[in-house]
DRENPA-3360 file (N, C-alpha, C; in nm, 2 decimals, always signed):
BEGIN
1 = XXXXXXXX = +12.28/+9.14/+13.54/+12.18/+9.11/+13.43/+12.23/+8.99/+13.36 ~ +12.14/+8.88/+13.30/+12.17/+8.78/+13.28/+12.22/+8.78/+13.11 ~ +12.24/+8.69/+13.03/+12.29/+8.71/+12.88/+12.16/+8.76/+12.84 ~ +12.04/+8.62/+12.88/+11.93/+8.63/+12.83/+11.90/+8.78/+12.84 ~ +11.90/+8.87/+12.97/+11.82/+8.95/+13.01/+11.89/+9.08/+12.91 ~ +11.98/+9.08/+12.89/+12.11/+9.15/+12.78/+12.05/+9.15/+12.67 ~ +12.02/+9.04/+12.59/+12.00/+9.03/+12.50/+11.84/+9.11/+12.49 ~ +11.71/+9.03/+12.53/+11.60/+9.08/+12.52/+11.61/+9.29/+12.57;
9 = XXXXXXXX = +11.71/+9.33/+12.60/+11.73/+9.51/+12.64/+11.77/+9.51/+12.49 ~ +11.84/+9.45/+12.40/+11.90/+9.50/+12.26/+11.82/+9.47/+12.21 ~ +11.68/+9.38/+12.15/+11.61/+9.35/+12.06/+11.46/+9.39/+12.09 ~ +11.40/+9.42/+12.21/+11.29/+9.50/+12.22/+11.28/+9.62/+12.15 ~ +11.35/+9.73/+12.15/+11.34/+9.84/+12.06/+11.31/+9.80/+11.89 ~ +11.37/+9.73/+11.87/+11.38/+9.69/+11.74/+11.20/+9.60/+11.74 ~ +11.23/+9.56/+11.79/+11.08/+9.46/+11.79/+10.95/+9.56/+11.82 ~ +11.03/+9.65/+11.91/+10.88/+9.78/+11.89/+10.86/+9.90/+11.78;
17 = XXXXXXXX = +10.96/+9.83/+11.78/+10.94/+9.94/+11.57/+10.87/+9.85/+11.49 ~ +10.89/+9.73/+11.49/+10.79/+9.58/+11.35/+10.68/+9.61/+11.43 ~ +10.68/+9.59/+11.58/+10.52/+9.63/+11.58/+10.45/+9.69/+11.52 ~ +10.50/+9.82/+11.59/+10.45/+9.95/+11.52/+10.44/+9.97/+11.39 ~ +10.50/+9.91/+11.30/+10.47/+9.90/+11.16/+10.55/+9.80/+11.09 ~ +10.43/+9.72/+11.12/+10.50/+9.56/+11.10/+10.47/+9.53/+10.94 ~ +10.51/+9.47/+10.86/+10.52/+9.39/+10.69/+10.37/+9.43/+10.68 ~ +10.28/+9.41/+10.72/+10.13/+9.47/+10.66/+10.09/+9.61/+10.69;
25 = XXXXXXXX = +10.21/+9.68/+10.72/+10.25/+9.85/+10.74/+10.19/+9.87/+10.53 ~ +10.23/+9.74/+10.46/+10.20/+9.84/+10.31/+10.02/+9.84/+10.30 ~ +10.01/+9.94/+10.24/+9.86/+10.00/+10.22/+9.81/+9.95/+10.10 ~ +9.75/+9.87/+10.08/+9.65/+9.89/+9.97/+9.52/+9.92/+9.92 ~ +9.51/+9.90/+9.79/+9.39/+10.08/+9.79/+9.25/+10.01/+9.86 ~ +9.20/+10.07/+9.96/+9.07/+9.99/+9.95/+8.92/+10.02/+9.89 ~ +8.87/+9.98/+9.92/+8.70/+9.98/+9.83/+8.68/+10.17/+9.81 ~ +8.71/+10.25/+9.89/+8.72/+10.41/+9.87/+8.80/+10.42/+9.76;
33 = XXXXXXXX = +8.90/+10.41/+9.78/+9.02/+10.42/+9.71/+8.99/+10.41/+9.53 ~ +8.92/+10.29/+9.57/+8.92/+10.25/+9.42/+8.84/+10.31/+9.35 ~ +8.70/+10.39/+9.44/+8.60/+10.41/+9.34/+8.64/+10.58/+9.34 ~ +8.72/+10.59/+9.37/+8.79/+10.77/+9.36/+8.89/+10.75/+9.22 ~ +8.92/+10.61/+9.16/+9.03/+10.61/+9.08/+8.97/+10.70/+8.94 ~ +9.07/+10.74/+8.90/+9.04/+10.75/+8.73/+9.16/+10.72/+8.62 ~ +9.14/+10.68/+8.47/+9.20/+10.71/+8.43/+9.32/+10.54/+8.45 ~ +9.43/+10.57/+8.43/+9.55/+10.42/+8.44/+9.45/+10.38/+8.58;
41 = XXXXXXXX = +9.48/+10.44/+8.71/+9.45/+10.39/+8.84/+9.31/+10.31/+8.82 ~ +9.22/+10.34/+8.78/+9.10/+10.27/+8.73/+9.12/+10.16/+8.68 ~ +9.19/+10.16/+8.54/+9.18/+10.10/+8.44/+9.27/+9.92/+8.53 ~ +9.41/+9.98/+8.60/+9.46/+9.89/+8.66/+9.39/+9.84/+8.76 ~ +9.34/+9.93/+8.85/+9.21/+9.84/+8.96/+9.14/+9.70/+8.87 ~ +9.08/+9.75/+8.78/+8.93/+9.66/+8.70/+9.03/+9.54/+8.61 ~ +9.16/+9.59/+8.63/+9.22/+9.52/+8.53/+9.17/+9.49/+8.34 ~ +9.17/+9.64/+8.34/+9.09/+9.65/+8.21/+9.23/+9.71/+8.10;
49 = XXXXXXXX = +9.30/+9.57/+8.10/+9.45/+9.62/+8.02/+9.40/+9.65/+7.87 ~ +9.30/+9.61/+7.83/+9.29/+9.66/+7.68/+9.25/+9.80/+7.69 ~ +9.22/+9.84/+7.75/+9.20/+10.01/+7.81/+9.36/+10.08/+7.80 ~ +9.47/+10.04/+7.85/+9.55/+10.08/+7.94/+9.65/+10.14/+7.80 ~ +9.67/+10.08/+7.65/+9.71/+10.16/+7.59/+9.65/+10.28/+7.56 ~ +9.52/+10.28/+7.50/+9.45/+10.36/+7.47/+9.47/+10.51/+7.59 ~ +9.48/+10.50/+7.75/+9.47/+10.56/+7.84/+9.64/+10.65/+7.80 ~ +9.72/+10.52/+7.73/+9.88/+10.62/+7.76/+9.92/+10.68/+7.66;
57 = XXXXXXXX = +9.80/+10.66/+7.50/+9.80/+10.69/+7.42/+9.76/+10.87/+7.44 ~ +9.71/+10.89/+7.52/+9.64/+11.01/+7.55/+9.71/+11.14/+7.61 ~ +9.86/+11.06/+7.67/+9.97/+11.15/+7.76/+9.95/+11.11/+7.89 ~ +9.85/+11.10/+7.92/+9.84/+11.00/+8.06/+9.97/+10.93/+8.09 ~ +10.03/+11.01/+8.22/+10.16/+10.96/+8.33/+10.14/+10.80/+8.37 ~ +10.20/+10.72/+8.30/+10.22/+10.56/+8.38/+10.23/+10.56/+8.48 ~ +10.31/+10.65/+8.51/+10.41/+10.63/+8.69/+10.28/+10.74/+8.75 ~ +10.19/+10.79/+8.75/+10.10/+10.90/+8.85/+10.11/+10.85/+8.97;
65 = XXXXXXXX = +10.08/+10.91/+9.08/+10.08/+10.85/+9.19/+9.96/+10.87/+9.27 ~ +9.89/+10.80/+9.32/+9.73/+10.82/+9.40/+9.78/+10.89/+9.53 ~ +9.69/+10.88/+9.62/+9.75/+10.96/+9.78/+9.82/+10.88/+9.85 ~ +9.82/+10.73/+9.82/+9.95/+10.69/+9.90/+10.08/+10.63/+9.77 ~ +10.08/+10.75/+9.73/+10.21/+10.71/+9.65/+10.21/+10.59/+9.57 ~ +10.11/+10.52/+9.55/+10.08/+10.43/+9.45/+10.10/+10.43/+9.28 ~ +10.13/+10.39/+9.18/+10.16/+10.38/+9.08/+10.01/+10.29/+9.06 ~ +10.00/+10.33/+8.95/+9.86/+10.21/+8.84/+9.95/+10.05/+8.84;
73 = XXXXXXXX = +10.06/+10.05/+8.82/+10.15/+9.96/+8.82/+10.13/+9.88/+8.97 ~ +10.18/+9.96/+9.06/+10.19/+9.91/+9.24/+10.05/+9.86/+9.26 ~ +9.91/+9.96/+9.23/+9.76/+9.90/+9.20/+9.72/+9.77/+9.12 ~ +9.80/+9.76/+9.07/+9.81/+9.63/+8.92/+9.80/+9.51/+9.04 ~ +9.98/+9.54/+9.10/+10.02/+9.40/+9.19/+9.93/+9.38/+9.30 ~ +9.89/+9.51/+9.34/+9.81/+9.47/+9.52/+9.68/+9.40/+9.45 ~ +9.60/+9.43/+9.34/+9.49/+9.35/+9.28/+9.50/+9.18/+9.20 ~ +9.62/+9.22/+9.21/+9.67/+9.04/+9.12/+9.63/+9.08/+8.98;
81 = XXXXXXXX = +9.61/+9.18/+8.93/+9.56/+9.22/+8.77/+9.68/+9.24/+8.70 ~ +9.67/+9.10/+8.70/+9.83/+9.08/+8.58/+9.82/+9.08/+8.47 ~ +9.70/+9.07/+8.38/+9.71/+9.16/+8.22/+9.73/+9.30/+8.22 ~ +9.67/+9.37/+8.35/+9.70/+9.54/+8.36/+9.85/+9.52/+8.38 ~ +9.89/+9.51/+8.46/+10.09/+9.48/+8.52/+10.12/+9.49/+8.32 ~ +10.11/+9.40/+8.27/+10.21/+9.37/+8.17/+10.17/+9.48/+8.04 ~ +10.04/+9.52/+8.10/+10.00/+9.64/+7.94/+10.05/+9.80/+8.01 ~ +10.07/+9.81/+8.14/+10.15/+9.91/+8.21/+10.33/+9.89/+8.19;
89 = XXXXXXXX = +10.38/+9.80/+8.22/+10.54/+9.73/+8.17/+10.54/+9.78/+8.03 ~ +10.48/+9.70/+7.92/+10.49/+9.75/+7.75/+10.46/+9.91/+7.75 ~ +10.37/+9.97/+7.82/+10.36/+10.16/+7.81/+10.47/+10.22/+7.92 ~ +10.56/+10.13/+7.93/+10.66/+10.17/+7.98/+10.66/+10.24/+8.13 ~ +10.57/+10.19/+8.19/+10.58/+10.24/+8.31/+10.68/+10.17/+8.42 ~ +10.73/+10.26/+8.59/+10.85/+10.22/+8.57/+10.80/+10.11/+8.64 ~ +10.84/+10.01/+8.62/+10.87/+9.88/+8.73/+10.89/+9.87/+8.88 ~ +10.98/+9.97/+8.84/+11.09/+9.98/+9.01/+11.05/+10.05/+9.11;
97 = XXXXXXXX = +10.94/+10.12/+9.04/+10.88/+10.21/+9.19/+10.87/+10.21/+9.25 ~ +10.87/+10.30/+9.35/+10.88/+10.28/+9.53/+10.70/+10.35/+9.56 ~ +10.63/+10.25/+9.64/+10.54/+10.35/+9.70/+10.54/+10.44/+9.83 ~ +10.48/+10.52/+9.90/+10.49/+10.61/+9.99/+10.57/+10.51/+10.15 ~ +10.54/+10.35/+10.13/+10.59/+10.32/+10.24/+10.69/+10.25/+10.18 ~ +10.76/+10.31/+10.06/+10.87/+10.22/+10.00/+10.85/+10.10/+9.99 ~ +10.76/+10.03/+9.90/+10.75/+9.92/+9.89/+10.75/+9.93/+9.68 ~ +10.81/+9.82/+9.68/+10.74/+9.79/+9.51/+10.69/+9.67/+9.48;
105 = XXXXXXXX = +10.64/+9.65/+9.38/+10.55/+9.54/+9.33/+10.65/+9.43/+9.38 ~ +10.75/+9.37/+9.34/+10.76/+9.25/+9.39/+10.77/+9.23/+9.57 ~ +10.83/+9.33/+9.62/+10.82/+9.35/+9.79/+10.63/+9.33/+9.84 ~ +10.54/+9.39/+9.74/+10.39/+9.38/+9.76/+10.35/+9.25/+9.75 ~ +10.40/+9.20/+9.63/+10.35/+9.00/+9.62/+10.41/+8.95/+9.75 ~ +10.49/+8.95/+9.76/+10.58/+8.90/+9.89/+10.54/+8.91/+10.00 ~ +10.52/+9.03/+10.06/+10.41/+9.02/+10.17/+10.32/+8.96/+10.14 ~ +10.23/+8.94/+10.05/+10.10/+8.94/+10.05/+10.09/+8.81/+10.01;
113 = XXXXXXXX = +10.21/+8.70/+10.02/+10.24/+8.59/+9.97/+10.19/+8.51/+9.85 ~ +10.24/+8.59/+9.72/+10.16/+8.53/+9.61/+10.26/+8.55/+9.54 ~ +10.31/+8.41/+9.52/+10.45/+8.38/+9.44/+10.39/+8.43/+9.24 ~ +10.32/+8.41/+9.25/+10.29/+8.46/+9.09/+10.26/+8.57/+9.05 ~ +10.18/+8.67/+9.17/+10.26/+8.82/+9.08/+10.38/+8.85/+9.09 ~ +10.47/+8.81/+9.23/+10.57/+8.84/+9.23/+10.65/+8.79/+9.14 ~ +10.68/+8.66/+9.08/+10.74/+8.60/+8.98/+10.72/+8.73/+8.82 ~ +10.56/+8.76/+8.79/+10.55/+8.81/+8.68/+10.57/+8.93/+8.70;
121 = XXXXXXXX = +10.58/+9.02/+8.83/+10.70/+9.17/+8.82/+10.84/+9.18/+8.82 ~ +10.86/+9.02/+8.84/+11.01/+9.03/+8.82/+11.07/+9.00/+8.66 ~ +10.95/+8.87/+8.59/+10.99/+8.91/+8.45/+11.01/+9.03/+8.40 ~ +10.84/+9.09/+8.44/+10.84/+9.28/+8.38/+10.99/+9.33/+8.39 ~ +11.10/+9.36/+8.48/+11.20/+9.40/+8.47/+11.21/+9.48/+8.62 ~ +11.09/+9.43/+8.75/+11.10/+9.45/+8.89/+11.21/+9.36/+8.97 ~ +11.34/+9.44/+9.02/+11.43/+9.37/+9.00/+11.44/+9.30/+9.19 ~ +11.47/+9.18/+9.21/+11.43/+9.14/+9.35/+11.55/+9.18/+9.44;
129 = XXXXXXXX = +11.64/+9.27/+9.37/+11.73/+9.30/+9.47/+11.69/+9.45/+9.51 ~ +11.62/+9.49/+9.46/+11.56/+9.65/+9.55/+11.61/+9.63/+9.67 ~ +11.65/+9.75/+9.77/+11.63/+9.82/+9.90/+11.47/+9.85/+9.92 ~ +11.36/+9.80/+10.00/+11.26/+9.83/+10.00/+11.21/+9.84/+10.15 ~ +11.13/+9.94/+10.13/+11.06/+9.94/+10.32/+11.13/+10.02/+10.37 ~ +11.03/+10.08/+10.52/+11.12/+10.14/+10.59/+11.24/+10.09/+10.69 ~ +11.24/+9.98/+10.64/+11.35/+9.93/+10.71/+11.54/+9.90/+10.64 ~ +11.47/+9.95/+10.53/+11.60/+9.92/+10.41/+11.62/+9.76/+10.37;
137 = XXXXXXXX = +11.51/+9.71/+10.36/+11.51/+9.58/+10.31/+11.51/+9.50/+10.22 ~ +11.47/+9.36/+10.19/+11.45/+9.34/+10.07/+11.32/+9.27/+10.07 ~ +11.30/+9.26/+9.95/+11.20/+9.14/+9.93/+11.24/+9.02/+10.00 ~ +11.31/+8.94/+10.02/+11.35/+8.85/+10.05/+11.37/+8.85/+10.23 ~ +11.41/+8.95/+10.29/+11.42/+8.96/+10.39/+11.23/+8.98/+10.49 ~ +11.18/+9.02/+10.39/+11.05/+9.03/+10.44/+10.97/+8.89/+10.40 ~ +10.98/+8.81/+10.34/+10.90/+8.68/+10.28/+10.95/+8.57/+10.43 ~ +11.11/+8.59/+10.44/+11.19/+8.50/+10.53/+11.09/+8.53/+10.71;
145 = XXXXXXXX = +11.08/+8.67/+10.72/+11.01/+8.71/+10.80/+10.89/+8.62/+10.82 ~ +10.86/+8.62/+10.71/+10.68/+8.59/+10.72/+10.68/+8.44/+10.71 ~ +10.75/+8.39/+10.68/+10.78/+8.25/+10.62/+10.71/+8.15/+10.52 ~ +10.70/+8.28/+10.42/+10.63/+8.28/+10.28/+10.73/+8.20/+10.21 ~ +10.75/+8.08/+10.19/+10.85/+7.99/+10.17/+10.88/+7.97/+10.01 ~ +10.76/+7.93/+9.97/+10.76/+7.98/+9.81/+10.83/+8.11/+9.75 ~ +10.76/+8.15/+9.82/+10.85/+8.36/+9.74/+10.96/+8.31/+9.77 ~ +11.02/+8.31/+9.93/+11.15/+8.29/+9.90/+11.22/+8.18/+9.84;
153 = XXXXXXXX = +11.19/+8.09/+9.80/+11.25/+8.00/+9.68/+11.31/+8.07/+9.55 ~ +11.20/+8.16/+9.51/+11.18/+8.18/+9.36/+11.26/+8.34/+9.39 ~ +11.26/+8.44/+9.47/+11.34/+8.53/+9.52/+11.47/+8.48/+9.46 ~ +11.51/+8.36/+9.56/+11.65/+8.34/+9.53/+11.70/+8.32/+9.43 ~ +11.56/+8.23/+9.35/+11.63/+8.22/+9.23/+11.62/+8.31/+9.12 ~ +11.56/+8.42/+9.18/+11.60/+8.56/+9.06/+11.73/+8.62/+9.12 ~ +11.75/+8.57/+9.19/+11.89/+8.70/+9.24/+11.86/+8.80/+9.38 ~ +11.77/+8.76/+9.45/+11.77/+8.84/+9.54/+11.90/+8.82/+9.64;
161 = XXXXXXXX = +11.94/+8.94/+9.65/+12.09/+8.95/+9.76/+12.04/+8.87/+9.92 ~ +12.13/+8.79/+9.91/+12.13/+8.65/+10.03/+12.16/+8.75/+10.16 ~ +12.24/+8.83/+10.19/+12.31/+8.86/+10.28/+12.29/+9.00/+10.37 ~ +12.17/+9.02/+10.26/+12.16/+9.19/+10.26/+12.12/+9.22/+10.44 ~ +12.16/+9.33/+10.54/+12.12/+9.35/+10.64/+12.06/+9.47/+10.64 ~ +11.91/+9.49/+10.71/+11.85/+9.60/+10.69/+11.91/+9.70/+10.83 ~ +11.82/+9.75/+10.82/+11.83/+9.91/+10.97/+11.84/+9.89/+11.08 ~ +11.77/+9.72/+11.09/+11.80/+9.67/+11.23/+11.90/+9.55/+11.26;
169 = XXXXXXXX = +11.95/+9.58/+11.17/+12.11/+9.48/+11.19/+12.03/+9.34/+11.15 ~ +11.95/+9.30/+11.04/+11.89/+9.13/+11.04/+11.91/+9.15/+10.90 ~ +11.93/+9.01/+10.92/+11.94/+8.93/+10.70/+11.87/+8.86/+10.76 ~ +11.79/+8.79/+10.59/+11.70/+8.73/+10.58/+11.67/+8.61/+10.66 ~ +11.78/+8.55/+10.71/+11.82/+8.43/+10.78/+11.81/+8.42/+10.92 ~ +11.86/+8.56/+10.99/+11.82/+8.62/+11.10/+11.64/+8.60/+11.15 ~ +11.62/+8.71/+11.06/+11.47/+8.74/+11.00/+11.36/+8.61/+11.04 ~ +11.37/+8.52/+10.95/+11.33/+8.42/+10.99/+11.32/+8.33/+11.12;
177 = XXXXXXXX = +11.47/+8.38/+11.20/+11.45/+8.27/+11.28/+11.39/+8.36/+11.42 ~ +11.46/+8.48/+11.41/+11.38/+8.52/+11.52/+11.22/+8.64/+11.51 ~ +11.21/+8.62/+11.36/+11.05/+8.68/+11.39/+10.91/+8.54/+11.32 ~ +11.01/+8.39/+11.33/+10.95/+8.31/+11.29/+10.88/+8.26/+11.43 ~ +10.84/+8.17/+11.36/+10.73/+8.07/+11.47/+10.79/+7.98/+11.49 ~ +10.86/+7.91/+11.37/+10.98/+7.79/+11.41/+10.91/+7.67/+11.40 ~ +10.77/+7.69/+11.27/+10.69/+7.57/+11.21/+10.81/+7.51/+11.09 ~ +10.67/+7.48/+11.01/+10.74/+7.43/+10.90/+10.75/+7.49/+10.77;
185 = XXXXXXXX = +10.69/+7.59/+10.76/+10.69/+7.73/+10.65/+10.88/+7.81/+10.68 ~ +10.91/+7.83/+10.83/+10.99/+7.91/+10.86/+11.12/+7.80/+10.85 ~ +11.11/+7.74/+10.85/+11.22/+7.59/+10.86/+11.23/+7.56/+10.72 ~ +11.14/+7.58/+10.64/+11.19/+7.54/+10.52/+11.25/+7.71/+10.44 ~ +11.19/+7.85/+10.50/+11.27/+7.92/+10.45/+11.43/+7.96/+10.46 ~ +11.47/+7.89/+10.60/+11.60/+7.91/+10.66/+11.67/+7.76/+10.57 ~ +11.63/+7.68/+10.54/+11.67/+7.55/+10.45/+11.70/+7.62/+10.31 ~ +11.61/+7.69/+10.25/+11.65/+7.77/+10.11/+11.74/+7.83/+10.11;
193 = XXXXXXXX = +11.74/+7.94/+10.23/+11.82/+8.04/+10.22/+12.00/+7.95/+10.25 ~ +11.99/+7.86/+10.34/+12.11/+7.81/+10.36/+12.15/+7.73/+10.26 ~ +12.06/+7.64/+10.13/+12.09/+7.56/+10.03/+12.15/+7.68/+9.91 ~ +12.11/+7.78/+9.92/+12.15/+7.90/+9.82/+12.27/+7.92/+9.91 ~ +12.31/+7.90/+10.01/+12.47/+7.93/+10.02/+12.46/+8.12/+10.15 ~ +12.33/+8.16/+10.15/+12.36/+8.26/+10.26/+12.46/+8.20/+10.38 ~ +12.51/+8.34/+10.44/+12.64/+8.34/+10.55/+12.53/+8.30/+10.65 ~ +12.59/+8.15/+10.74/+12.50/+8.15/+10.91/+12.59/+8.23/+10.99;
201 = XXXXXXXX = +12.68/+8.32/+10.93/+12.76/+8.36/+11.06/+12.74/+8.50/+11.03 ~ +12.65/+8.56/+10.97/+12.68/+8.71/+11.02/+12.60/+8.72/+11.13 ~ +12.62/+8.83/+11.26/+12.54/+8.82/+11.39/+12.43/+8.94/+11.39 ~ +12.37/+8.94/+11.43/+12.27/+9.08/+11.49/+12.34/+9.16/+11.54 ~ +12.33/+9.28/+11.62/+12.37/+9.37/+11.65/+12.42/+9.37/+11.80 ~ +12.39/+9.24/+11.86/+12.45/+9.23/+11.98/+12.52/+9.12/+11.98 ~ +12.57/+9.07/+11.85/+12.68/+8.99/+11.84/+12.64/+8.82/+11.84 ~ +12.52/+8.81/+11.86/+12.46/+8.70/+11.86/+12.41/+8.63/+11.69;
209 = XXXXXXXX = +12.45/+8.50/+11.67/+12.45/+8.43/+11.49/+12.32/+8.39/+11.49 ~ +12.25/+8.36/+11.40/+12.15/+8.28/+11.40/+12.16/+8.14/+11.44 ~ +12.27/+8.09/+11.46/+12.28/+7.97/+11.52/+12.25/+7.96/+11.71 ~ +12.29/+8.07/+11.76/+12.26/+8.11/+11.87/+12.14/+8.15/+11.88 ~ +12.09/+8.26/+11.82/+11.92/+8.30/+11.82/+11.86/+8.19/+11.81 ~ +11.89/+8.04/+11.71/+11.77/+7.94/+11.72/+11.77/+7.90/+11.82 ~ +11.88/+7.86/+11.88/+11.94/+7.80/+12.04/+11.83/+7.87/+12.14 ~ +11.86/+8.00/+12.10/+11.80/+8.10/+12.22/+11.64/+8.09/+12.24;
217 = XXXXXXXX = +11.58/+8.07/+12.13/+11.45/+8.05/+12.11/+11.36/+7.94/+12.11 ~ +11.47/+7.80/+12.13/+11.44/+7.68/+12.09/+11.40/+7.59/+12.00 ~ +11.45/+7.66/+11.88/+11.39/+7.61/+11.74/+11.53/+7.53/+11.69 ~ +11.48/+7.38/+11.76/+11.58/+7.32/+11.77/+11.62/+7.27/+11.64 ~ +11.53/+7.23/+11.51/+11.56/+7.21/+11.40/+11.63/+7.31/+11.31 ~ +11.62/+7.41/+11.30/+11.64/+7.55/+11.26/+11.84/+7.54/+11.29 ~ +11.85/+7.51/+11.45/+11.95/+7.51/+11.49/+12.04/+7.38/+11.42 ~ +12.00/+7.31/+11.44/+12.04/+7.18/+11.34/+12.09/+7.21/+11.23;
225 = XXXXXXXX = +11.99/+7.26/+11.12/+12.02/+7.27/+10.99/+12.16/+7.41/+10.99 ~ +12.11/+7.52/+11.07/+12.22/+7.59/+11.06/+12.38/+7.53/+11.08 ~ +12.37/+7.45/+11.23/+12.51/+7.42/+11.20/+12.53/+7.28/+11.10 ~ +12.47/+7.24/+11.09/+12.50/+7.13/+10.97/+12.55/+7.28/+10.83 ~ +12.52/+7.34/+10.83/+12.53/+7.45/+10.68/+12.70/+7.56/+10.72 ~ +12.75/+7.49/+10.90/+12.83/+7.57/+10.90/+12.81/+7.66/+11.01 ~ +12.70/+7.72/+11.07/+12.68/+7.81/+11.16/+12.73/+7.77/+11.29 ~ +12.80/+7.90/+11.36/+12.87/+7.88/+11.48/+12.81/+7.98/+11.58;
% end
């Protein structure tokens, strides 16, 4: 068996799990969903934040959860209803929540590539270094994926952990190069992550660096910038 042929027997499993519930694995509520809401979940959908004290003034749970583990808060972000987000934050709801596919509001802007709610869950006190997803990930390792290049800019510059490796043996760096396209979105997120100082030398799980994976995949710029940053 050849390296190549080695290698693709170690990363197919793993590539048939992203399939199977790949970064748009998170749910959000749709047109049913919404018109079943009552109460915060409502009030967050319509983004009807002058509602939202009055609603927690009443005992009404911040943190409730709909049927997929959603928070009024997590409903806030997937809508972009950022006067709800901040009148949910002040009634003290948690920030940090996890929904049923372990995702929280800044992990939800992130996939969904919208650097400005994610930015304004992370003022609220949504912290970008969470473990999120079923993969043990982060915000940042998922935007790198997608090569949402903005989020990860502004990720890093809240403090998201550079180095973090999820369930399948990949950091964010990884992430990018081998579930990227190897345009110009994914080249500029592997340029952040390396200008912030992430390691090009931690390897995947079969011992292979991201400077090798770009090699391997022919994302000859990717490879460049890695070892100009050090990668071997």
């Amino acid at each position: 068996m050849t390296v190549t042929a080695r290698w693709l027997a170690r990363i197919l499993p793993a590539l048939a799990l992203i399939l199977a519930a790949p970064a748009s694995a998170q749910v959000p509520p749709d047109a049913d969903a919404i018109a079943r809401y009552v109460g915060l979940h409502r009030a967050a959908a319509a983004g009807a934040a002058d509602a939202i004290p009055g609603l927690l003034a009443t005992g009404l749970d911040p943190d409730a959860r709909d049927g997929n583990g959603r928070t009024p808060f997590h409903v806030a972000a997937f809508l972009k209803q950022h006067a709800a987000m901040r009148a949910l934050a002040a009634g003290k709801a948690a920030v940090n929540a996890l929904d049923k596919q372990r995702y929280d509001a800044v992990t939800i802007a992130a996939v969904a590539d919208d650097p400005e709610t994610m930015s304004l869950a992370i003022q609220l006190g949504n912290s970008a270094a969470n473990t999120t997803s079923i993969y043990d990930g982060t915000a940042l390792i998922a935007a790198a994926h997608l090569g949402h290049d903005e989020v990860v800019r502004r990720l890093i510059a809240a403090g998201a952990p550079l180095d973090h490796v999820n369930n399948l043996g990949w950091t964010a760096l990884i992430e990018a190069v081998i579930l990227g396209n190897g345009g110009p979105r994914h080249q500029a997120c592997v340029a952040a992550l390396l200008a912030a100082k992430a390691n090009p030398n931690i390897p995947d799980r079969s011992g292979l660096t991201p400077l090798a994976l770009a090699k391997r995949r022919g994302f000859a710029e990717m490879a460049r910038m890695i070892e100009a940053a050090g990668g071997r």
